[in-house]
C-alpha positions in Angstrom: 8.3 13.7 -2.7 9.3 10.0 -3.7 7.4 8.4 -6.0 5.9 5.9 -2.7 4.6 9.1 -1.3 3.3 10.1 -4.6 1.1 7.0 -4.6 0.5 7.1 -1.0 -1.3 10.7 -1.4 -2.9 9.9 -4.6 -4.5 7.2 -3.4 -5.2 8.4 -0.2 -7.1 11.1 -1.9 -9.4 8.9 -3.9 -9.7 6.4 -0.7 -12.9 6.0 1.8 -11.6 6.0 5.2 -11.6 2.0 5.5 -9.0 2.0 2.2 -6.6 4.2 3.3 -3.3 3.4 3.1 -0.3 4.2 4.7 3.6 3.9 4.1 4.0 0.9 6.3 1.3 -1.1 4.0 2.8 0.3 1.0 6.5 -1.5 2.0 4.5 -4.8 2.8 2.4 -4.9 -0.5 5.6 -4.6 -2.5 7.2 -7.2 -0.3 4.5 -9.7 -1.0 3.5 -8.0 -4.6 7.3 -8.1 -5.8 6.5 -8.9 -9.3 3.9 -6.0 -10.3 7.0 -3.7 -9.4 9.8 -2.3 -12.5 12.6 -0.5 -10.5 11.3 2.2 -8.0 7.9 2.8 -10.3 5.0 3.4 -8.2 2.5 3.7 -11.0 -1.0 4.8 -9.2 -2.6 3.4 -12.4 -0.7 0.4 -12.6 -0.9 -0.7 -8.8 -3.8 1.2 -7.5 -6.6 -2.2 -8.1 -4.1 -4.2 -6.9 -3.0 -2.9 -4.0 -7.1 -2.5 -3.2 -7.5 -6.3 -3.1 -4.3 -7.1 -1.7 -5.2 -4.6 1.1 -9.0 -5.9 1.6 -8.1 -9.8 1.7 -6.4 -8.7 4.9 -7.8 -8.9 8.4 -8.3 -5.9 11.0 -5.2 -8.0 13.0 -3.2 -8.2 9.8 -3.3 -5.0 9.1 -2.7 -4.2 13.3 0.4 -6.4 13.0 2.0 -4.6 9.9 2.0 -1.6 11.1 3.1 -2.6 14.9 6.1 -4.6 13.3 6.5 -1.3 11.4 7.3 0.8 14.4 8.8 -2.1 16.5 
């Protein structure tokens, strides 16, 4: 397991339904979150708050569209 999928099941663990994430959110937030990142380090304590807020400022569309652009 990758350290992406590490963070992924932590989280996902410690998540209510409406905060789950999933591996196409993960790739955007470190898109648009480049500089909380050092190398490949998914630090759960390190990126776990921020990834919260990143992920509820979005819309229900926004996060529709990520993963559709995901798959497409």
């Amino acid at each position: 397991m990758n350290k992406k999928q590490q963070f992924l099941t932590e989280h996902n663990s410690l998540a209510p339904l409406n905060l789950r994430a999933t591996a196409s959110l993960l790739s955007r937030f470190r898109i648009e979150k480049a500089s909380l990142f050092k190398g490949n380090d998914w630090s759960i304590d390190k990126l776990r708050r921020p990834f919260i807020l990143w992920l509820t400022s979005l819309t229900q569309k926004e996060k529709t569209d990520i993963e559709k652009n995901d798959k497409a």
